[in-house]
C-alpha positions in Angstrom: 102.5 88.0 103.2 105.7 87.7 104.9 107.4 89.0 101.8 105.7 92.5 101.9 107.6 94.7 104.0 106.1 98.4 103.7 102.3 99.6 104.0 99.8 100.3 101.9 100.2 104.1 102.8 103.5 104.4 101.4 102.6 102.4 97.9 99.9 105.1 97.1 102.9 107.5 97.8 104.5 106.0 94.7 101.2 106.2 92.6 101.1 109.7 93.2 104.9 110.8 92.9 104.8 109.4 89.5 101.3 110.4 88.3 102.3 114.3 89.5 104.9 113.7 87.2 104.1 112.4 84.6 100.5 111.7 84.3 98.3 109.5 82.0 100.6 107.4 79.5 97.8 106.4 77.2 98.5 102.6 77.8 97.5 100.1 76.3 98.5 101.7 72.5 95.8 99.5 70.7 92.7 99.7 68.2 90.7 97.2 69.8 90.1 95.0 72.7 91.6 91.5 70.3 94.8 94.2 69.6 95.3 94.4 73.3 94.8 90.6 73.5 97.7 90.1 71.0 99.7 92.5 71.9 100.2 90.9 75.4 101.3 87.5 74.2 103.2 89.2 71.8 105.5 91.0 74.5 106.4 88.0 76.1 110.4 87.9 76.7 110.9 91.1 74.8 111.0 95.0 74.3 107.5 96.5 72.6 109.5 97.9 70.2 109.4 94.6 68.5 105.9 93.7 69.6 105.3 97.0 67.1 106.5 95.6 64.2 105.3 92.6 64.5 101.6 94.5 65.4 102.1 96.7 62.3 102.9 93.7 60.2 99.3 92.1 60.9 97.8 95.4 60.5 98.8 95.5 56.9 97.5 92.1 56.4 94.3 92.8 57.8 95.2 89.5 60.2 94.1 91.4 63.6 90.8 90.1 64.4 89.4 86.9 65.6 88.2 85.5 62.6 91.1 86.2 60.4 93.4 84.6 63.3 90.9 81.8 63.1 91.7 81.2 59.6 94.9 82.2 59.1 97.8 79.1 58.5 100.2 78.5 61.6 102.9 79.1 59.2 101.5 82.2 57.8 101.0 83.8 61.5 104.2 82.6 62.4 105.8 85.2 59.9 104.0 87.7 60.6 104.8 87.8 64.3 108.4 86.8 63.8 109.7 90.1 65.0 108.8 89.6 68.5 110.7 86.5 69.2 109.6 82.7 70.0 107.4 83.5 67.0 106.7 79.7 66.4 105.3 79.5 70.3 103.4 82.7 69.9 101.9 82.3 67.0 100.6 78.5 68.6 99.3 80.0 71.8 97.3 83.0 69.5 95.6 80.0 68.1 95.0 78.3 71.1 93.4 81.3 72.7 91.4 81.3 69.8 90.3 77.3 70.4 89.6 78.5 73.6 87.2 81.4 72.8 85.1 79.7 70.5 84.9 76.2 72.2 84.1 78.0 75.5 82.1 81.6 74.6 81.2 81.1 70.8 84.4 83.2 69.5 82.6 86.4 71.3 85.0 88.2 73.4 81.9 90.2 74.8 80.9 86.8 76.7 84.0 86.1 77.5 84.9 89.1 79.1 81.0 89.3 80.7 82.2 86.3 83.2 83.3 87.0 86.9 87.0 88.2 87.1 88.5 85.1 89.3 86.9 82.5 86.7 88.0 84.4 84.0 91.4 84.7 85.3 91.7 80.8 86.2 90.3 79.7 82.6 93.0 82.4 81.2 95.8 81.0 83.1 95.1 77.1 82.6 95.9 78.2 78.7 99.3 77.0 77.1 101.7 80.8 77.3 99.6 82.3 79.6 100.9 83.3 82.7 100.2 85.8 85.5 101.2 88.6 83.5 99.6 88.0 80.3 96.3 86.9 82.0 96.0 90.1 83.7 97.5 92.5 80.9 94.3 90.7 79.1 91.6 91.4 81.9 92.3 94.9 82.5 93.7 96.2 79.6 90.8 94.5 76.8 88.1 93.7 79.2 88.1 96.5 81.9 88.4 94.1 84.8 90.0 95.6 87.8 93.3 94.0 88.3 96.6 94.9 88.7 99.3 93.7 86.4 102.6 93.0 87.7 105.7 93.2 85.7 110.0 92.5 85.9 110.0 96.3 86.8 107.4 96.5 89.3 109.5 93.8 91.2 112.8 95.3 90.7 111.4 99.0 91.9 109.4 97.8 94.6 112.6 95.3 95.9 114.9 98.1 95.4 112.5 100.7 97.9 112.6 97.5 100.1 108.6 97.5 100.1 109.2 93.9 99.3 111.9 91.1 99.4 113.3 89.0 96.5 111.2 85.9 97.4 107.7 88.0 97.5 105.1 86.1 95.0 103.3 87.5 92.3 99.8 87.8 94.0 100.9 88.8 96.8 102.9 91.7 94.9 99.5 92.0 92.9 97.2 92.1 96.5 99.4 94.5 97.9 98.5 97.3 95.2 95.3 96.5 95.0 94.3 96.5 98.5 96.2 99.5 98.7 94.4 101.2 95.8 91.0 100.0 96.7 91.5 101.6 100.3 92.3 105.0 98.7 89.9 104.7 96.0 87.0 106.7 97.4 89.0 109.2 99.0 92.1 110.4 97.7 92.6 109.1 94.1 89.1 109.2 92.7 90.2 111.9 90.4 93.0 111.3 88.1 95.8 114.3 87.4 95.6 115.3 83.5 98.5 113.6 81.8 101.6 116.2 81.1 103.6 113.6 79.8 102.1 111.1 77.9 104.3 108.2 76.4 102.5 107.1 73.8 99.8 109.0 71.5 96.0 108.4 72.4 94.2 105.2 71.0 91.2 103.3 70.6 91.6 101.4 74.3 94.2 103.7 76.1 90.8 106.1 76.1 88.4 103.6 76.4 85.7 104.2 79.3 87.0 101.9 82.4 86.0 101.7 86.1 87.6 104.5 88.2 89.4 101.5 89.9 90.6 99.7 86.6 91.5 102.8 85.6 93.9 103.5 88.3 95.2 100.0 88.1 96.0 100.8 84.7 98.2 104.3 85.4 99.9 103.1 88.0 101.2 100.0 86.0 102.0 102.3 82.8 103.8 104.5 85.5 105.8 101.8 86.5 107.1 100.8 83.1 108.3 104.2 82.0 110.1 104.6 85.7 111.7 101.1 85.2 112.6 102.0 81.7 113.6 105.1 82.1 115.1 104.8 85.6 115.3 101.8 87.2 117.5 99.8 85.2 119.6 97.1 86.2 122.5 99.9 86.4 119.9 102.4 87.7 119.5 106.4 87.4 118.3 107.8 89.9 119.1 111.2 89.8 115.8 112.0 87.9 113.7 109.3 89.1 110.1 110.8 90.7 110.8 108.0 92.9 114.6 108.9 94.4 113.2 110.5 97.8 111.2 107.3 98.5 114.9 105.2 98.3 115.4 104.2 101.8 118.6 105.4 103.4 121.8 104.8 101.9 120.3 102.7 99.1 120.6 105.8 96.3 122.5 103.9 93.5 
């Protein structure tokens, strides 16, 4: 992991600068665990505000479940999800996932979400518009498997506090939090801080009962959103960030 420049200490320092200040943020914002599953090919390659609308549209034509995905016309689904861009490739990959659940676990998300993490993961990624992101948003965010998601801002913060450099992979940006996470996990972090600023209202799955680990997982990835939205832009404001007094020396934008 030559790419990985800063230890596992000072990652957890981040976790907890952000969680003291702005607690749980009630991510994922979904009814169920197929929501959650749409939602993250949905967001591909655009801002959730448009992954909303688009949601909201197959809400009010009672389109968000498996079956009526199932049986729904391409054309159809690619209408309702035209708000969230590439709508003609996302509507295809919904229905390949769907091939993919019933040809490999019946079209039951509880057996396919009962299978080992790593297989899971691998069968996930070896789908048309799945990638690393959208393969993990789908195993901890619907199925409560302990993995950490990694996202455009989690690189751009982490490259910007020089914890890694602009080459550093996706796993290994992935490993890094959760080795450092899993080291803390029965000490220090095994209670969560109540959320005093929650981004989004409660829902079905942002409450759902998770492992203590996916659960942290889950924080400190919701954490990094709103800090990269909020914050760590591409022309950054740092003046309020919970993470300015981890910036390393002379690199306050």
């Amino acid at each position: 992991m030559a790419q990985i420049t800063r230890s596992h200490r000072e990652v957890l320092h981040y976790y907890r600068a952000l969680l003291s200040r702005w607690g749980r943020q009630n991510w994922w914002p979904a009814q169920s665990r197929f929501e959650v599953i749409v939602g993250a090919y949905l967001t591909q390659n655009t801002a959730w505000t448009n992954v909303e609308k688009a949601i909201a549209s197959l809400r009010r034509e009672h389109v968000l479940s498996v079956q009526r995905v199932r049986g729904i016309p391409l054309r159809t689904l690619e209408k309702l999800v035209r708000s969230s861009g590439y709508f003609r490739q996302k509507a295809r990959n919904l229905k390949t996932f769907i091939r993919f659940l019933d040809n490999s676990y019946g079209g039951s998300l509880d057996r396919m979400f009962a299978q080992p993490t790593d297989k899971l993961r691998t069968e996930l990624l070896a789908l048309k518009g799945v990638g690393p992101e959208t393969a993990d948003s789908i195993l901890l965010y619907a199925g409560n498997h302990p993995v950490f998601v990694v996202d455009a801002y989690t690189r751009r913060i982490f490259e910007r506090h020089e914890i890694i450099g602009s080459k550093a992979k996706y796993d290994e940006i992935r490993l890094l939090v959760e080795h450092a996470t899993n080291r803390a996990e029965a000490g220090s972090l095994t209670v969560l801080q109540p959320g005093s600023e929650p981004r989004h209202p409660v829902s079905r799955m942002s409450r759902m009962s998770r492992s203590m680990l996916a659960q942290h997982y889950n924080e400190f990835h919701a954490l990094i959103v709103r800090a990269g939205n909020q914050h760590c832009r591409k022309a950054p404001k740092c003046e309020e960030c919970p993470l300015r007094e981890y910036l390393p020396p002379g690199k306050a934008f």
